[in-house]
C-alpha positions, 0 to 999 in steps of 0.5 A: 545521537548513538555512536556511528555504527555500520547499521547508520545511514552515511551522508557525505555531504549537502544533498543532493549531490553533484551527481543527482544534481546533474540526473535531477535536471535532465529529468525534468526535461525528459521526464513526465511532470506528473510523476510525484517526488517528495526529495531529491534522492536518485537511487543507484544501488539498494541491499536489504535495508538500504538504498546507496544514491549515485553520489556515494550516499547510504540510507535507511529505506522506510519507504520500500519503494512505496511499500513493495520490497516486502523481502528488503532490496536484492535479497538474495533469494529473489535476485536468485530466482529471476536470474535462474528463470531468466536463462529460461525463460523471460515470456511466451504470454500466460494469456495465449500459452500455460506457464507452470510457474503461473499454477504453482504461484497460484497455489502458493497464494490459494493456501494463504487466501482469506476466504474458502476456495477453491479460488482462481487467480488473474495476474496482471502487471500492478495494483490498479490493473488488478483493481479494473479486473476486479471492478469487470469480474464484479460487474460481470458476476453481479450484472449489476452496474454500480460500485461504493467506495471510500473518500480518501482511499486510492485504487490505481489511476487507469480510468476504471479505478481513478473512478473509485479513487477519492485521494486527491483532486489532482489525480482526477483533475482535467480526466473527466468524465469518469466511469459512471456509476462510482459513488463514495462514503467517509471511511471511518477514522476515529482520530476525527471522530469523538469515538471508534463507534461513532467513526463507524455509525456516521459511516454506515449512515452514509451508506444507507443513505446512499440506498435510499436516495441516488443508488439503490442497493439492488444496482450496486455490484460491489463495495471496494474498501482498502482494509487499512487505508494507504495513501488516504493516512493509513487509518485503521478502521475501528473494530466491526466496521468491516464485519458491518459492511460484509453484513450489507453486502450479505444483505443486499447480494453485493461483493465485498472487494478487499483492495489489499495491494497496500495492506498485503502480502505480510505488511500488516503482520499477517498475509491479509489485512483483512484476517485482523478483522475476521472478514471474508471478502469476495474479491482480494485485491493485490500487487506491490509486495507480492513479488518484492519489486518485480511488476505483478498484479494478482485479483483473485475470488471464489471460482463461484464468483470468477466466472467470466468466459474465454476472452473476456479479460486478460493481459499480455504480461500479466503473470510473466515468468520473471514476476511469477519467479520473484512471487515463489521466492517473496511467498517463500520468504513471507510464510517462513518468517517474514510475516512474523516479523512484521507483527513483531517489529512493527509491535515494537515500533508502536510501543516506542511510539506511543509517548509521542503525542504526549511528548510531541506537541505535533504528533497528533496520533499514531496508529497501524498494524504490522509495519503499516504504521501513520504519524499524524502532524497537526497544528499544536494549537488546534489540533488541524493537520499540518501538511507543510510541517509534515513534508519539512519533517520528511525532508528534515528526515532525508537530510540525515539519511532517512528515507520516508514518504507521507500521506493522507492529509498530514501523515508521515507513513513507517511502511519499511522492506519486513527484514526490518529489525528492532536495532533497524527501527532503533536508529529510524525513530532516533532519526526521524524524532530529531527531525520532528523536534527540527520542525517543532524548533523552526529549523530544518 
């Protein structure tokens, strides 16, 4: 391992410690047991790329708190911006009132939207917020009552989107019945397929199989997809996938929603996701990153296609002023260098990553955009994920002051804050490879 230097994670001692021991066990008292943590870790106190847990512990953060502190922990500048704007003003509700910070917000994102404008805007609170006022706008708009989305993609748990959420059984387990009308196709993964074009055909098969069987086009309103998708593994989809969906949906007078609450906001290496692939959507799905940890939701479309009247959907908190505060700051800070940064450092990351399949007999693949990058684990033999090897590698990882979260069926995930620097990801891989070769070893 490299010489200790102040850019290292500094673990004291066993994890966890005393302290998150003692918080770790009055929450599962007082806490909901359907919450998902991976490891022991209790936060206290995070500054750009690092998180400290309330023992005295640094770690590097890869996580971002699941993608959303895009500008890095407490940057200066958004943590400016929200105490400036709370000795102002904290809420009047965007949805009864006018917020000029609302328009400014509104405009900052209008510049950077992945189809023509001009476009409206609807805030909300989070990523599946967002999703529901996407799936009533389409609904709305189209009149029409059906939506088409992708097996092993993740739109949000309130009940609109858990419909079209296909990621994992427990997530729609003992909630049923669901929103009627949801159906899925396979979303193209050329590591399971033998080929990009062939991911891409059995795809598309599936859809047209959908029409001329249970759900006729016609009745369709939208086809939801994530342009890389999150939590089902980060699976990049092959070249002209999506323009062939954007096709099927000129052809047959359905929307094309682009749920990029994962993919956004400069993750990927440019504002949208979906600008990789040189797809216009009708419907932009967004959240997470945006506003670098403060709680917002934004679905935005074509004033043509948003054309719901007064009171047809809004939100209380939706837009409030702190969050739209801590979005002007995050905004600033993406399209001043951040969004560069990610292409760059998450080009990087990849080139360094490359060798490991080769190298490591459990690293099936990788593959991203930007910082939105997957490690695939499988069994050496065969090739099959291997989830249990995963999660002891994530784990291997925390042990050393790694912060990582995984998905998919077996896929460690790199989504760190896009502050990230090469000497930042230098030490991540030094880290997390001394981990997959732990798991390769049988030790932990």
């Amino acid at each position: 391992m490299a010489l200790p230097s102040p850019l290292w994670p500094e673990i004291h001692a066993a994890l966890p410690g005393p302290r998150a021991a003692a918080i770790i066990d009055a929450d599962r008292s007082l806490i909901s047991p359907s919450y998902t943590r991976s490891y022991p870790f209790v936060a206290r106190r995070g500054a750009g790329m690092y998180v400290d847990d309330v023992d005295g512990n640094r770690f590097l953060d890869f996580a971002a708190g699941i993608a959303v502190c895009s500008t890095g922990h407490c940057h200066p500048q958004v943590v400016e911006a929200i105490q400036r704007q709370a000795a102002e003003l904290i809420h009047m509700s965007g949805t009864d009132f006018y917020y000029e910070q609302m328009v400014r917000v509104a405009q900052l994102l209008s510049a950077t939207a992945p189809m023509p404008g001009p476009h409206r805007f609807f805030f909300g609170n989070s990523g599946t917020e967002a999703v529901e006022a996407a799936l009533k706008l389409a609904r709305y708009h189209t009149r029409r009552p059906y939506f088409i989305g992708f097996y092993n993609s993740f739109h949000g748990r309130t009940l609109g989107a858990l419909s079209i959420t296909s990621s994992q059984p427990a997530q729609r387990a003992g909630f049923g019945p669901l929103l009627p009308g949801c159906f899925h196709i396979g979303y193209p993964n050329p590591f399971r397929a033998p080929s990009p074009e062939a991911a891409s055909a059995a795809s598309l098969d599936e859809l047209e199989r959908l029409f001329r069987t249970t759900t006729p086009a016609r009745d369709v309103a939208a086809i939801i997809v994530e342009p890389v998708q999150g939590e089902g593994g980060y699976v990049v989809p092959p070249p002209g996938f999506l323009r062939e969906i954007r096709a099927v949906c000129d052809r047959e007078g359905m929307l094309l929603i682009a749920d990029e609450v994962q993919s956004g906001a400069g993750r990927t290496g440019k504002m949208w996701a979906m600008e990789h692939f040189g797809v216009a959507p009708d419907i932009v799905c967004s959240a997470k990153g945006i506003a670098s940890g403060v709680p917002l939701g934004v679905m935005f479309a074509p004033a043509s296609i948003m054309d719901w009247p007064r009171g047809a959907h809004a939100s209380t908190f939706g837009g409030n002023p702190l969050a739209l505060a801590a979005a002007e700051a995050t905004l600033g800070l993406l399209t001043r260098g951040l969004i560069g940064n990610a292409a760059a450092v998450g080009s990087y990351l990849m080139q360094r990553l490359q060798p490991w399949p080769a190298r490591h007999p459990t690293v099936g693949e990788v593959r991203g955009l930007g910082l939105m990058i997957g490690i695939e684990i499988v069994h050496p033999q065969d090739g099959r994920p291997d989830a249990a090897a995963r999660d002891a590698m994530i784990q291997a990882a925390f042990q050393r002051g790694l912060l990582l979260l995984g998905c998919g069926a077996s896929s460690i995930r790199l989504m760190p804050p896009l502050i990230c620097e090469r000497a930042h990801a230098d030490i991540a891989l030094e880290i997390l490879e001394a981990a997959v070769e732990s798991g390769e070893d049988g030790k932990s």
